[in-house]
C-alpha positions in Angstrom: 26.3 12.4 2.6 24.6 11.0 -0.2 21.7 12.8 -1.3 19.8 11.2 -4.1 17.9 8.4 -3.4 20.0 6.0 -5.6 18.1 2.8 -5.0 15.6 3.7 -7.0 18.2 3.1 -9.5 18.2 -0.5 -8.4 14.9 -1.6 -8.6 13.4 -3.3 -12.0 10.2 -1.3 -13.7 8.0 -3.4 -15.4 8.1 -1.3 -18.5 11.8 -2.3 -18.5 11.3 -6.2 -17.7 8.2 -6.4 -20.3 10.6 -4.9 -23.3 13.4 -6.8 -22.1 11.0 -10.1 -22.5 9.0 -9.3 -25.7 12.7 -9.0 -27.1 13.5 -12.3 -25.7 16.5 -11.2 -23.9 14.9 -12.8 -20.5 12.3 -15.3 -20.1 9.9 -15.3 -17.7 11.6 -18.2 -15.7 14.3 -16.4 -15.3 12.9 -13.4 -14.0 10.7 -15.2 -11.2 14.0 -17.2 -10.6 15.6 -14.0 -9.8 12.8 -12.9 -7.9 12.2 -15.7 -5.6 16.0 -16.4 -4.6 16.0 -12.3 -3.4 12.7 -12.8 -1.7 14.2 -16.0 0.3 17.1 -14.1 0.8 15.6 -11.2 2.3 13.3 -13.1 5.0 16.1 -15.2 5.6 19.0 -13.4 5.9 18.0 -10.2 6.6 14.8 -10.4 8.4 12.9 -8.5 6.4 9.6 -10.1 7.1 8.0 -8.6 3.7 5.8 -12.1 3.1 3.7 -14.2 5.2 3.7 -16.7 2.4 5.9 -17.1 -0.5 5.4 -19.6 -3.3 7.3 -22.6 -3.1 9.3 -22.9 -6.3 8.2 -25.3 -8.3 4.6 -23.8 -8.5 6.3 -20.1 -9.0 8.1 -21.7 -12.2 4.9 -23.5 -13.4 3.3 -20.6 -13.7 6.4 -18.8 -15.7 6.9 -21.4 -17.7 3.3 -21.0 -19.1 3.8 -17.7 -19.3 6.5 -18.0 -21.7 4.9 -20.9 -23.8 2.6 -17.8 -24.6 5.0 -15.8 -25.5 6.7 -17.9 -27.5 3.8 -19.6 -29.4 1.7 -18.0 -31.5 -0.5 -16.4 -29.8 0.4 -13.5 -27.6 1.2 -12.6 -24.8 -1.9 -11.6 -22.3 -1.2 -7.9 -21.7 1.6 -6.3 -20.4 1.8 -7.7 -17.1 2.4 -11.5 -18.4 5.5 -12.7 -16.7 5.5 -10.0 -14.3 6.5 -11.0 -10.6 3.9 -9.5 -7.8 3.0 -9.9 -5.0 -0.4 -9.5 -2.6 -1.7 -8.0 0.6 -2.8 -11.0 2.7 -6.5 -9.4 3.1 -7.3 -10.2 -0.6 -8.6 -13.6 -1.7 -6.8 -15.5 -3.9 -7.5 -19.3 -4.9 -5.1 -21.8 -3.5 -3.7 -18.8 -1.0 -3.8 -18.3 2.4 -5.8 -15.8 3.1 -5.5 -14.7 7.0 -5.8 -10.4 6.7 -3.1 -10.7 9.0 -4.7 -12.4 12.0 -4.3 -15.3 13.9 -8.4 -15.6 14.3 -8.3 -16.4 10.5 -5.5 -19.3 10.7 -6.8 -22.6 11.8 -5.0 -23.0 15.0 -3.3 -20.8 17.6 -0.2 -22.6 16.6 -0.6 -22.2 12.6 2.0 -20.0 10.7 0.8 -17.4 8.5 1.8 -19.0 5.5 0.0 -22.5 6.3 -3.9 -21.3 7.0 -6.5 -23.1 4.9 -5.9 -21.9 1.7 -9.0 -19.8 0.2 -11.3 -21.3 -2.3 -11.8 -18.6 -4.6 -9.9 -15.9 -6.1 -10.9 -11.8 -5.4 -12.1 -9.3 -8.5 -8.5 -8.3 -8.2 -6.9 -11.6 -8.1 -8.4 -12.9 -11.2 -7.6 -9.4 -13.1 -4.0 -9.7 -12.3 -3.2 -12.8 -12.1 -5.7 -14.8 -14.7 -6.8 -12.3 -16.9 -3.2 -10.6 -17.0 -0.9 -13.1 -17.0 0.9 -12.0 -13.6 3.5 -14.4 -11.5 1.9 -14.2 -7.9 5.4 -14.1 -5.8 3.5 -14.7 -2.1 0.9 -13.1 0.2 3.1 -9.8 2.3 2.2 -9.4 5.6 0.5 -6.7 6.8 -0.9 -5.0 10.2 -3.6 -7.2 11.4 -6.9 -6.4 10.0 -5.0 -3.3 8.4 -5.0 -1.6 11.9 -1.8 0.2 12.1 0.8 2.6 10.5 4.2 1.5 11.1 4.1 -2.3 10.5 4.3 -3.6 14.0 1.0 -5.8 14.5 2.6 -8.4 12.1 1.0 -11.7 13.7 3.9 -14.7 14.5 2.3 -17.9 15.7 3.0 -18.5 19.5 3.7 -21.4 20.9 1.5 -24.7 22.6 2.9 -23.5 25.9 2.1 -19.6 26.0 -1.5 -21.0 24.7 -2.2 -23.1 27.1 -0.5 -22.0 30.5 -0.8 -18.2 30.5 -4.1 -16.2 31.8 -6.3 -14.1 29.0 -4.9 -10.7 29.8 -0.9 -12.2 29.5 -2.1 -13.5 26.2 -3.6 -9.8 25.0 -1.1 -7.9 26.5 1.9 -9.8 25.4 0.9 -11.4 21.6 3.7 -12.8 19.7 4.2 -10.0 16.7 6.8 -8.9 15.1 7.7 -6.0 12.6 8.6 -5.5 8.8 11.5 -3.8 8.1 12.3 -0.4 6.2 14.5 -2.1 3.5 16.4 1.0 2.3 19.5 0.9 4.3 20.6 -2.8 3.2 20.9 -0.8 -0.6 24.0 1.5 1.0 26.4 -1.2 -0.6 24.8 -0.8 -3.9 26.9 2.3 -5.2 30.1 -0.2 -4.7 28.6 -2.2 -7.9 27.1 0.1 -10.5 27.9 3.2 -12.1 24.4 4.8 -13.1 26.4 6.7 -15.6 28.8 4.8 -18.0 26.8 1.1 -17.1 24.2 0.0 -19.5 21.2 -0.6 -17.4 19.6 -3.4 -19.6 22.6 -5.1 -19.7 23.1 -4.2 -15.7 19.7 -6.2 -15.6 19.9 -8.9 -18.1 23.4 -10.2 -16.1 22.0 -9.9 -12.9 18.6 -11.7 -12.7 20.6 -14.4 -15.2 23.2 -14.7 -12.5 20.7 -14.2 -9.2 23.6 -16.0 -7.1 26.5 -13.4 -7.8 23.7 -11.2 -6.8 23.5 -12.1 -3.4 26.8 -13.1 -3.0 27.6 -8.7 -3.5 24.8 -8.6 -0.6 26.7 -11.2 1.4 30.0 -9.3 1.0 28.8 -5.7 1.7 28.0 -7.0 5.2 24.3 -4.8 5.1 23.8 -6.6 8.5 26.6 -4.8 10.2 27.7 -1.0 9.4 25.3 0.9 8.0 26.6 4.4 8.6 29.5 6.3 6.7 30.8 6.6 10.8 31.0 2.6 11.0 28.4 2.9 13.6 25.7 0.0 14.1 22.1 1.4 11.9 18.8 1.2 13.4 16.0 -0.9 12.1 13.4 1.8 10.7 9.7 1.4 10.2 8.1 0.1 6.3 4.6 2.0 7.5 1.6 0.6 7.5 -0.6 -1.1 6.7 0.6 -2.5 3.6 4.1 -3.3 4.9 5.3 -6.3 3.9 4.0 -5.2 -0.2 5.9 -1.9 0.2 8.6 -3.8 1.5 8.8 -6.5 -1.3 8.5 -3.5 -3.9 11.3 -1.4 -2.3 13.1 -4.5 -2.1 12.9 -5.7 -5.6 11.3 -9.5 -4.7 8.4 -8.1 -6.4 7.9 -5.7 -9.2 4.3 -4.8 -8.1 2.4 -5.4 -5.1 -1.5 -5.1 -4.5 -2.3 -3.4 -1.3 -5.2 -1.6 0.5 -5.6 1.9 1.7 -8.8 2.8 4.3 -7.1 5.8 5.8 -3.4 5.9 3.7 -2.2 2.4 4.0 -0.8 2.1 0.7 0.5 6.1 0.6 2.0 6.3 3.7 4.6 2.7 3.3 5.2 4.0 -0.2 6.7 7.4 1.2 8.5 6.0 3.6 9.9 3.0 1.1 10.9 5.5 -1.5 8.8 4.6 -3.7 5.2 5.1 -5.4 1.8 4.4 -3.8 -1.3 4.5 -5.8 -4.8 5.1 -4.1 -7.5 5.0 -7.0 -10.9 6.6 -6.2 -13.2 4.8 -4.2 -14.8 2.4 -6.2 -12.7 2.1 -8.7 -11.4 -1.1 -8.3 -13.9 -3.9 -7.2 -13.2 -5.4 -3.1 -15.0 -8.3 -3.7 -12.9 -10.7 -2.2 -11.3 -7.9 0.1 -11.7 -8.7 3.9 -13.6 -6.0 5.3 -11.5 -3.2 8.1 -14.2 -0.2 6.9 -16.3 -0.6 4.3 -16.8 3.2 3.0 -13.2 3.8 3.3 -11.4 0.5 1.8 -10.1 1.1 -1.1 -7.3 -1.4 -3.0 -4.4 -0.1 -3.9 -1.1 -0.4 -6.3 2.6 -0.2 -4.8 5.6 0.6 -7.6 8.6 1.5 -8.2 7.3 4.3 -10.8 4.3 5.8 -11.5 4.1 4.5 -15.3 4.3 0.8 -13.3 1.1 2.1 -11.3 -0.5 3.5 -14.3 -0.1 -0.2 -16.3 -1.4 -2.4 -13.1 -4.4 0.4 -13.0 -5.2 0.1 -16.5 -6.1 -3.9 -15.8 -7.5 -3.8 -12.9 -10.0 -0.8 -13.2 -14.1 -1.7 -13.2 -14.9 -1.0 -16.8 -18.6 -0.5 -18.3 -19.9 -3.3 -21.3 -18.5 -3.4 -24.6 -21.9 -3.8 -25.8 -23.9 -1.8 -27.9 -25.3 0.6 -26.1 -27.3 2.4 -28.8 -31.1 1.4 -27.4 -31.6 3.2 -24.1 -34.4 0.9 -23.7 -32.1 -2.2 -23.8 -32.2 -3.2 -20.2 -28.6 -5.1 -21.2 -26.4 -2.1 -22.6 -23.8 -0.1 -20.8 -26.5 2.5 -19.3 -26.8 0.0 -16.4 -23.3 -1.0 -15.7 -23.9 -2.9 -13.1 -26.1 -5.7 -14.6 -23.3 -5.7 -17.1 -20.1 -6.0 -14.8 -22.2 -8.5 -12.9 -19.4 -11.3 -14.1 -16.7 -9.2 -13.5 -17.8 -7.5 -10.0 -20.3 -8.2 -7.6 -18.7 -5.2 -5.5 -21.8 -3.2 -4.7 -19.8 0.1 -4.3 -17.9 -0.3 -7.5 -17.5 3.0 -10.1 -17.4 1.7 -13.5 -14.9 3.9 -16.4 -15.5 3.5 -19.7 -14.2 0.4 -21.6 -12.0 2.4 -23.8 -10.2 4.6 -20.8 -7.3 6.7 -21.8 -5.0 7.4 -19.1 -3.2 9.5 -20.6 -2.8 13.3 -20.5 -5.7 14.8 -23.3 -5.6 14.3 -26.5 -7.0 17.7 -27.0 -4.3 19.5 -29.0 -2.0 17.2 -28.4 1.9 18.1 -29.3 4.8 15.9 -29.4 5.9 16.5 -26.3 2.9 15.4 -24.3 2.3 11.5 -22.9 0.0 8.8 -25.2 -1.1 5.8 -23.7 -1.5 2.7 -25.4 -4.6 1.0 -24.2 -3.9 -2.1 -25.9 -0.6 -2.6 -24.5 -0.8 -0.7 -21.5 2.4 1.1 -22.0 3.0 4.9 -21.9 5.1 6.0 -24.7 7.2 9.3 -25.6 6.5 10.2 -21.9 10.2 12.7 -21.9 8.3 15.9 -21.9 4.7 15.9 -20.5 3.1 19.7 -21.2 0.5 20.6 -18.3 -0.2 23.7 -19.5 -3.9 23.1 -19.5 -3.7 21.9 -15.5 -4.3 24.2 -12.6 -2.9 22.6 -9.5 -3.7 24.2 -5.6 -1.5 24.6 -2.6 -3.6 24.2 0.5 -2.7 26.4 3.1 -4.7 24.3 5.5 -2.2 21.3 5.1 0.8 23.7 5.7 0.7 23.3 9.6 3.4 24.2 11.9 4.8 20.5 12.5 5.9 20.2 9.1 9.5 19.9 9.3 12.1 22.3 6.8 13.2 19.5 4.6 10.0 18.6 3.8 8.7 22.0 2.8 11.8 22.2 0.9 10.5 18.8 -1.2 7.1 20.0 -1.6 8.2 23.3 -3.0 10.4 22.1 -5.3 7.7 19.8 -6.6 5.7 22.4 -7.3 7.9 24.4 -9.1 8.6 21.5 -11.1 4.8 21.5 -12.2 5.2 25.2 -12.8 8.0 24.8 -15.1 6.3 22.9 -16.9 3.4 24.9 -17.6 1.3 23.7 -14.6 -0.6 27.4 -12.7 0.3 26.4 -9.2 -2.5 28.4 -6.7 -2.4 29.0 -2.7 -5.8 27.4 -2.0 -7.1 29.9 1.1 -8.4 29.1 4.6 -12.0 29.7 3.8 -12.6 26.9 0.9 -10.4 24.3 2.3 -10.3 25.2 6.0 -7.9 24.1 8.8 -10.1 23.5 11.1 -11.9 20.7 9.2 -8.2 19.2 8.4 -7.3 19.5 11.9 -10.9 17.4 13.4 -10.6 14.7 10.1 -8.3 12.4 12.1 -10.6 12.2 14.7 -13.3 12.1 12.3 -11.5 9.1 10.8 -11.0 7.0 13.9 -14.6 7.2 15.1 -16.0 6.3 11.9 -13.3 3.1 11.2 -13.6 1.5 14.6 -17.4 1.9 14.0 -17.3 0.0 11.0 -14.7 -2.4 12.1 -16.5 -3.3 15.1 -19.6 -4.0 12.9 -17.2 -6.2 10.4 -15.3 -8.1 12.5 -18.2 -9.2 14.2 -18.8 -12.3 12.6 -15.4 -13.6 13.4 -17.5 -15.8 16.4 -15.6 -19.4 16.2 -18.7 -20.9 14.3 -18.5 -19.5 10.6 -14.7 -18.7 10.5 -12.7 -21.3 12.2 -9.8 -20.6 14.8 -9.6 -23.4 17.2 -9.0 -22.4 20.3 -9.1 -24.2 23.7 -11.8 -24.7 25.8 -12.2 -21.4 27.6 -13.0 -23.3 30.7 -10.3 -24.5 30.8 -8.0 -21.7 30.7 -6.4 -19.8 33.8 -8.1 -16.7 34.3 -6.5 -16.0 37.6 -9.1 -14.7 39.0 -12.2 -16.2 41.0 -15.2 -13.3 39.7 -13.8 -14.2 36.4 -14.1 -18.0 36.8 -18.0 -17.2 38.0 -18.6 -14.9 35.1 -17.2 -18.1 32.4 -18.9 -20.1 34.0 -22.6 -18.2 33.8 -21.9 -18.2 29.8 -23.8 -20.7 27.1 -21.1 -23.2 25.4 -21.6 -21.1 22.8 -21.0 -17.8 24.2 -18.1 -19.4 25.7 -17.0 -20.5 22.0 -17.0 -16.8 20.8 -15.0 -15.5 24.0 -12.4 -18.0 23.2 -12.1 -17.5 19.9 -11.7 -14.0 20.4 -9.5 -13.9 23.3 -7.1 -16.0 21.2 -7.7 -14.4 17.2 -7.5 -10.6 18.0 -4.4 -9.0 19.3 -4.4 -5.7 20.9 -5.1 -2.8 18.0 -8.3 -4.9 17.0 -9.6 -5.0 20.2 -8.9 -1.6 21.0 -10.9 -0.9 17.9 -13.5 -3.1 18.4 -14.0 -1.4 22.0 -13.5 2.0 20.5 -16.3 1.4 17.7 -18.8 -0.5 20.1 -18.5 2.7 22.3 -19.2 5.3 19.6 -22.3 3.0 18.4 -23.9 3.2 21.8 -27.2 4.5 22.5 -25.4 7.3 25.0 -22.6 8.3 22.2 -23.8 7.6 18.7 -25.3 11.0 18.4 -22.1 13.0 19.9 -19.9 10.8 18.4 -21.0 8.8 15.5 -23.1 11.1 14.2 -21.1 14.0 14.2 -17.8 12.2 12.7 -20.4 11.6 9.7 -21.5 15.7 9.6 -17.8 16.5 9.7 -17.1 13.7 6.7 -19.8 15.3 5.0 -18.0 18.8 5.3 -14.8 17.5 3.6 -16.3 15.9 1.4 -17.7 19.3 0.3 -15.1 21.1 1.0 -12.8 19.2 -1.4 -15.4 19.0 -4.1 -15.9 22.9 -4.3 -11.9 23.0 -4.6 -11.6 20.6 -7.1 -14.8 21.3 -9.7 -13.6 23.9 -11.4 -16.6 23.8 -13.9 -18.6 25.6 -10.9 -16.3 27.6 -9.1 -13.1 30.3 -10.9 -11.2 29.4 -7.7 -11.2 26.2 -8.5 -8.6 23.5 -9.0 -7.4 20.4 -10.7 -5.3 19.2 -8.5 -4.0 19.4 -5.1 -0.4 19.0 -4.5 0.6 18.0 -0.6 3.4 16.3 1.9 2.4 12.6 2.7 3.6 12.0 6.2 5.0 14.6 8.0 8.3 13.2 8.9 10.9 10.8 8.2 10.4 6.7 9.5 10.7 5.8 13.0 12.7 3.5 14.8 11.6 0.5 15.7 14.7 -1.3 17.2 18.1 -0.1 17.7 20.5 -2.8 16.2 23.5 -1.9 18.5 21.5 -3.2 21.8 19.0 -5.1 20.4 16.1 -2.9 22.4 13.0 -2.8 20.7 11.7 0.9 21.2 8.1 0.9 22.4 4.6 2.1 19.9 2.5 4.5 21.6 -0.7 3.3 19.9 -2.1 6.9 20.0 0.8 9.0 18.7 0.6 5.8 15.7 -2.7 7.4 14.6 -1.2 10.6 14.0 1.1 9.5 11.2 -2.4 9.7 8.9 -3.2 12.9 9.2 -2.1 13.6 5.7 -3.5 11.1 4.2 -7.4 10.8 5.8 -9.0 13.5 4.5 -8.4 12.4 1.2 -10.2 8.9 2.1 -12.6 10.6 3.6 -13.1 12.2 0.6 -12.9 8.9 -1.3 -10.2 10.9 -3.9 -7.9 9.5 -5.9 -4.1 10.3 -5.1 -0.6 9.2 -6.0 2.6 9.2 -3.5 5.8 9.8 -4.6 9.4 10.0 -3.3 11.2 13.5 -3.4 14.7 13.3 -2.3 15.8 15.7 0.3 18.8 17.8 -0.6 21.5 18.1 1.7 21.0 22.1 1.4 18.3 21.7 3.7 19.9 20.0 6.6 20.1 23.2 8.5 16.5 23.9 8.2 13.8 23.0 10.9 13.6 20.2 11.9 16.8 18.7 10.4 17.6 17.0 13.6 20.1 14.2 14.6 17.4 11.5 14.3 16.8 12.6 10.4 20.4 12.8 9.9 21.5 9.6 10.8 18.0 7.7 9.3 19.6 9.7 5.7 23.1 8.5 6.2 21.4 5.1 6.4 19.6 5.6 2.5 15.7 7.1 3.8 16.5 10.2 2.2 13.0 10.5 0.4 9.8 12.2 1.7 6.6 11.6 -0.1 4.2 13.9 -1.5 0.9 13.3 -2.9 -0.9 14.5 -6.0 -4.2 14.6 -5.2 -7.5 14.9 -8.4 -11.0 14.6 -8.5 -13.1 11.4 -8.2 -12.4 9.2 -11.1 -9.5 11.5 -12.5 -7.1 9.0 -12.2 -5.6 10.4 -15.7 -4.9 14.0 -14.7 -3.4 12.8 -11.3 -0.7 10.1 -13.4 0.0 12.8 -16.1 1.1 15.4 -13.7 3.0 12.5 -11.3 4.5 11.4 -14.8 5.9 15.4 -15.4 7.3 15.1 -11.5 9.1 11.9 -12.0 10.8 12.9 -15.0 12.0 15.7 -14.3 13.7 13.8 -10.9 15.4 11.5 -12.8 
């Protein structure tokens, strides 16, 4: 059984594809070429379902054709990032793009495909970072659980059809809504180990002849049969959940179709895909990248995120998309227009009310306090890290929390997170059990439900403008729609036209997870729960918040930590269809919400944290929880579990240097 996650091997870092076109041994054509013809390939041979909307090519080469004018002119390139193929959650704006967050209430027509709403006017703070400011190659928008409710990547919106619009009854049309699901893309790289040797092949060159040749490419794909035998048995694989919500970006990243994708995370919708993609997921602070331009799920917990195949690709994308404070002089404290009031001066480049601005000249880098050879430097005009082989945290303290070490934790993935930390310790890192009584169980145990009760509040707040007048699905007259029942028909007909203009609009734009939250959140806001239920979830945020906080600041408190080193997700991807019947296995909505539990407290918390893929080691199959299920989802290439480095607010630097030490020392 192979135990190494080898298609990490396969997929393109940007550090690599930048070298390999400042040295003019690609072009950026070439590259988005490459790009493209695997992203087509992937939605249309294998069903991935990673984008909603993908480029058409001739705008796609447009823009790497300027890109390489640039590069080959006199003037230079615009950072990094120029010529790099990415691609973008469909809940952030970006001019001349659909922009739909998933839902059919956003797309014109009942009947519209994802890909052809009205595209958006106006690009988000994020948009224009990356892709004007940068130099980026936008790929397409990836689908995504509607609104960004969900985990697993189920509530991906299909248009229906004219007839199941017009001929079936309300509750047929919530009950039974034309979605589909993105796929886990790791088993379709099984057949990769047939066509490289990771020891004696020269990976540049590997690279430089295969995105030249993207055709002989596909045609290895097309040979290996990845639609038929999966496992080493010859037996039919299942199809295995990307996670969610961000599943179509993970997807694309894991894939290769994209070398970065933007995503968001409200409760770990950007972690939780990564782990189970193999690959890293980024969750800045809260704040610290702008969400103007962001369509709203919960507005205190949002938070946009950055999907890679390495942490030093997340650390690049961060260092251009960050909020940064005026370059102006800010010598007078009296002058009203220096960097002492960061938000008059960001007030072009944000207008994101909850943004956190870092200072202009950021390192990301480990400190240069003492620095020695061996530690990581970041180069803030390029955005590259350099002489990253031996990164000393010697200087780091990083905690253990019992609290998150709870009994459904399965053997193999103790096994990861153990040998994660004593690759920090190894490495000079003090690695600390953080006890019961400063991070407690109990508050771990009630954030989930914490969570829920404050999202479904806020979403039912924000998605209340979606009303039929101001954003525009047109749907049929509700009128004129069966209902199937006669109370019903009385109850439509006692409604203004324009009441009946919002029922319809809604009836037809939200499927089932919205309006579940919707209900859930107008509940909790009631006059007879907001105080049991509202109230309290906010108390109990409050409580983490502290919590956290007094294990983190270590300038007030010896017990203190810097970071906090814990599992993801607690298991392994589910199934979401088994390919040798063609049965679609059923998603209990409830048990969906427990796949966060990792990952909310630290949004509750509004933390930064970093995701990344330990393999499991086939030592630990007899362990607990090593059952057939997790044996036959390895033998079909998800043999990664994700763990997450965890810092204090705005600490994105100590959280990449130490995910930078892990990395290396895995490869």
């Amino acid at each position: 059984m192979r135990t190494t996650p080898l298609s990490r091997r396969f997929r393109l870092t940007v550090e690599r594809a930048s070298r390999l076109l400042a040295l003019h041994q690609l072009t950026s054509r070439e590259l988005a070429l490459y790009c493209h013809e695997l992203a087509r390939y992937g939605e249309e041979q294998l069903g991935l379902n990673a984008f909603a909307h993908l480029l058409d090519k001739h705008a796609l080469l447009e823009a790497a054709d300027a890109s390489d004018k640039r590069r080959n002119s006199s003037s230079s390139s615009l950072s990094v990032l120029d010529g790099i193929p990415v691609s973008i959650k469909a809940n952030i704006a970006v001019r001349d793009q659909p922009l739909t967050a998933g839902s059919r209430i956003l797309m014109p027509s009942t009947t519209t495909p994802p890909g052809k709403a009205v595209p958006c006017g106006y690009d988000s703070d994020v948009a224009r970072r990356l892709l004007r400011q940068s130099g980026a190659i936008l790929m397409g928008m990836t689908h995504m659980d509607e609104f960004g409710m969900g985990s697993l990547g189920t509530n991906v919106v299909m248009p229906p059809s004219s007839s199941d619009i017009n001929h079936s009854t309300p509750a047929a049309r919530t009950n039974e809504q034309t979605y589909n699901f993105t796929k886990n893309p790791l088993p379709f790289f099984n057949h990769e180990s047939q066509h490289y040797d990771p020891i004696h092949d020269d990976e540049d060159a590997y690279w430089i002849e295969r995105i030249k040749e993207p055709m002989r490419a596909l045609e290895e794909w097309d040979k290996s049969e990845v639609n038929d035998d999966y496992n080493e048995d010859g037996s039919k694989g299942a199809i295995y959940s990307a996670g969610g919500s961000s599943c179509g970006s993970a997807a694309s990243v894991c894939f290769g179709s994209s070398l970065v994708s933007i995503g968001t995370d409200t409760g770990g919708s950007v972690r939780l895909p990564a782990a189970w993609c193999g690959i890293v997921g980024l969750k800045p602070s809260y704040g610290a990248i702008a969400r103007h331009g962001v369509v709203s799920y919960a507005s205190s917990l949002d938070t946009v995120g950055i999907l890679a195949p390495t942490s030093k690709c997340a650390a690049t994308v961060l260092n251009c998309l960050l909020n940064r404070t005026s370059t102006l002089d800010s010598s007078n404290p009296d002058d009203s227009s220096s960097s002492l009031n960061p938000i008059l001066d960001n007030y072009e480049t944000t207008r994101d009310s909850t943004a956190i601005f870092y200072p202009p000249s950021l390192d990301l880098s480990p400190s240069n306090e003492s620095k020695s050879n061996s530690e990581t430097d970041w180069n803030v005009s390029s955005g590259t890290m350099e002489n990253d082989d031996h990164t000393d945290l010697i200087d780091i303290k990083i905690g253990i929390p019992a609290a998150f070490s709870v009994s459904e934790c399965p053997g193999y993935v103790k096994d990861a997170w153990e040998r994660a930390a004593d690759i920090l310790m190894a490495r000079g890192a003090d690695i600390e059990i953080i006890p019961d009584h400063i991070i407690s169980p109990d508050i771990i145990q009630h954030s989930l439900a914490a969570y829920y009760v404050l999202a479904c509040a806020e979403a039912s707040s924000n998605l209340s403008r979606y009303d039929g007048v101001r954003y525009g699905l047109d749907s049929p007259n509700l009128a004129d729609l069966d209902w199937g029942d006669d109370d019903n028909d009385a109850m439509v007909a006692s409604l203004s036209p324009f009441e009946q203009q919002v029922v319809a609009t809604r009836i037809h734009g939200f499927g089932p997870e919205v309006v579940r939250r919707i209900l859930c959140g107008t509940a909790v806001l009631s006059s007879d729960r907001f105080h049991t239920h509202y109230e309290a979830a906010t108390k109990l945020r409050s409580v983490v918040v502290r919590e956290f906080q007094n294990a983190l600041d270590r300038s007030h408190n010896d017990r203190a930590v810097d970071l906090l080193l814990i599992p993801t997700a607690l298991s392994l991807p589910p199934t979401l269809m088994d390919s040798r019947n063609g049965v679609q296995h059923p998603v209990d909505s409830t048990e969906m919400f427990a796949n966060d539990v990792m990952t909310v407290p630290i949004s509750l918390a509004g933390l930064p944290s970093i995701s990344l893929p330990i393999p499991i080691l086939q030592d630990t199959t007899n362990m607990n929880g090593y059952t057939p299920s997790v044996e036959r989802a390895m033998q079909q290439g998800l043999n990664t579990v994700g763990l997450q480095i965890v810092g204090q607010k705005m600490q994105e630097k100590m959280v990449l240097r130490a995910a930078l030490t892990v990395e290396n020392e895995l490869r």
